[in-house]
C-alpha positions as CSV (number, residue, x, y, z in Angstrom):
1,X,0.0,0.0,0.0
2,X,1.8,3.5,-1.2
3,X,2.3,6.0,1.6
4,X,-0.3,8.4,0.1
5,X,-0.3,11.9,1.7
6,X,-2.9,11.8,5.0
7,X,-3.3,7.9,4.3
8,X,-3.7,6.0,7.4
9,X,-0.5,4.7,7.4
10,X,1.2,7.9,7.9
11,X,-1.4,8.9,10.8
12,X,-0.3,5.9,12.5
13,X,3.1,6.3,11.9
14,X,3.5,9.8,12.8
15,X,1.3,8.7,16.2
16,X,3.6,6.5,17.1
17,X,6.4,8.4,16.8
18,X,4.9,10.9,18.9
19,X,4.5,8.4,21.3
20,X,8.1,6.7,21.6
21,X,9.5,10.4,21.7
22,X,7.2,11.3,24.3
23,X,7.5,8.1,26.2
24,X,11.4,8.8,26.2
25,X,11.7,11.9,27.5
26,X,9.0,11.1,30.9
27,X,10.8,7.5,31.2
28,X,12.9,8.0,33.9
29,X,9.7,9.7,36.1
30,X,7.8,6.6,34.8
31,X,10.1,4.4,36.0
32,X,10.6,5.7,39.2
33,X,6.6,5.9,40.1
34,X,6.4,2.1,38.6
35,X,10.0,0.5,41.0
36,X,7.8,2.6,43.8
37,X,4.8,1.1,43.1
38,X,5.5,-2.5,42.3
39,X,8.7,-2.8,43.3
40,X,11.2,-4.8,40.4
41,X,9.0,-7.1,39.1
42,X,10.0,-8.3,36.1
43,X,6.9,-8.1,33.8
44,X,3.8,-5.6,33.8
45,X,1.2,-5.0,32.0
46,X,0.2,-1.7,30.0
47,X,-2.5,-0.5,27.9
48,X,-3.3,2.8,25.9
49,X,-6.2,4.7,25.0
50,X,-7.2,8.1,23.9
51,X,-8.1,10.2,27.0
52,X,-11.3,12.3,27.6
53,X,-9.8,14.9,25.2
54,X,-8.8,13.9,21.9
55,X,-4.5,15.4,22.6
56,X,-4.5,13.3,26.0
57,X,-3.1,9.7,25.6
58,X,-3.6,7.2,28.3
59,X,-1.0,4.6,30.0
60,X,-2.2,2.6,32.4
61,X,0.1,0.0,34.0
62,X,-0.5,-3.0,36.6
63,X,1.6,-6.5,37.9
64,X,-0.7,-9.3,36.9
65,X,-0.1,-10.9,39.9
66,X,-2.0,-8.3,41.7
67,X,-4.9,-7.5,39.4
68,X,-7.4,-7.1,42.2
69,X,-5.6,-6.2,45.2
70,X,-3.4,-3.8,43.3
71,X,-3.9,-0.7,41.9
72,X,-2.7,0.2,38.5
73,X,-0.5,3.4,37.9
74,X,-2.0,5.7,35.1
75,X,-0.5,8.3,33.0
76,X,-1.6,10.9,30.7
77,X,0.5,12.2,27.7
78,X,-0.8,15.5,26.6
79,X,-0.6,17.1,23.2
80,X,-1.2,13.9,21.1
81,X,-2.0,14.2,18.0
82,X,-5.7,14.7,17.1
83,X,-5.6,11.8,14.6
84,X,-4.7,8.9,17.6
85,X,-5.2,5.5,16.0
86,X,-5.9,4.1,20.4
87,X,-9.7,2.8,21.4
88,X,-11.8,5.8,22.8
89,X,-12.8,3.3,25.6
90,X,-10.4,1.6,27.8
91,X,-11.8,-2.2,27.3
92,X,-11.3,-2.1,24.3
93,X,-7.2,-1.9,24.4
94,X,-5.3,-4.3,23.9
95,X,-2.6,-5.9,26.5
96,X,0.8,-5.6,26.0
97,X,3.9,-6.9,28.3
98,X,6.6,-4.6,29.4
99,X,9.1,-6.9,29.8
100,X,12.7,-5.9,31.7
101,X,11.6,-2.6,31.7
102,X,13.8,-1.1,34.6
């Protein structure tokens, strides 16, 4: 599929740029808040979704060995850009592992 101008493609792309160069420049706070939280587990769990404004980008962040007893740590990245390919609603993201992420 060509890389049209606008396409859907270059949305995502340019998202997710915005994302890993957001994401690396709060890391080290991030960090921090998650070691004080959970301590240095090996493996958590984080999902992302658009926030109740379209330019706010959710990261929320739990040990699934402490789903219920635990709460999760959640984030917002501000100033996404209005065209975030993320679920609106929070069930609807999908799981992904951090995996030896301190």
């Amino acid at each position: 599929m060509p890389n049209t101008p606008g396409s859907e493609k270059e949305k995502v792309e340019a998202f997710l740029n915005w994302l890993f160069d957001k994401l690396q420049k709060v890391w080290d706070t991030v960090s921090s808040a998650l070691k004080t939280t959970f301590g240095y587990i090996k493996r958590l769990y984080v999902i992302f979704y658009q926030g109740l404004i379209s330019v706010e980008t959710v990261m929320e962040i739990w040990d699934p060995n402490h789903v219920y007893d635990q709460a999760s740590q959640v984030f917002k990245l501000r100033h996404a850009p209005q065209s975030s390919p993320l679920p609106t609603y929070r069930g609807e993201a999908q799981v992904l592992i951090l995996e030896d992420w301190y």
